[in-house]
N, C-alpha and C positions, 0 to 999 in steps of 0.2 A: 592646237593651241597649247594644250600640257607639253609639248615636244619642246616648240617656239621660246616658252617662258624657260626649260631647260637650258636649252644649247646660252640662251643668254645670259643666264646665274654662271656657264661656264666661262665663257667669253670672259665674264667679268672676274669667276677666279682666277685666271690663266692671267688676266691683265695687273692683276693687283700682284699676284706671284711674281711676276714679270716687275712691275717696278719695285717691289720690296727687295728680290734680289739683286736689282742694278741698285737701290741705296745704298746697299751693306757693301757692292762691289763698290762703289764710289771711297763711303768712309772709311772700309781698309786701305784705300791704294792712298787714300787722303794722309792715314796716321802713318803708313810704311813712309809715307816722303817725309813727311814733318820732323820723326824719329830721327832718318837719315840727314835730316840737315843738322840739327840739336844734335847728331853723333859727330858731323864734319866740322860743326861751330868748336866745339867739347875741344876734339882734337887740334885745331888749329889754336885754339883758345892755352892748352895746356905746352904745346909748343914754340910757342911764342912767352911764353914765362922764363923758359926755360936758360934763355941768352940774353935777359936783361942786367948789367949790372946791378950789383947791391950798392945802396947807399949808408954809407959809414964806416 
């Protein structure tokens, strides 16, 4: 019984470690892209300034 009630407190930390570390792996890979679009936006954005006539 003390065994049975063991293995299963472990199950369930191994299960919670398991999704805590796929969240953290999710919202890194989530802020690396976001960053990277907001750097491609930045860029395209500052480029495109670059060759617009001035008025006056």
């Amino acid at each position: 019984m003390e065994t049975t009630a063991l293995n299963v407190l472990v199950l369930v930390a191994f299960g919670l470690l398991v999704a805590v570390t796929g969240g953290v792996l999710y919202l890194t890979a989530a802020d690396w892209r976001d960053r990277r679009r907001q750097d491609k936006e930045n860029r395209e954005n500052r480029t495109s300034g670059r060759y617009k006539r001035k008025k006056g």
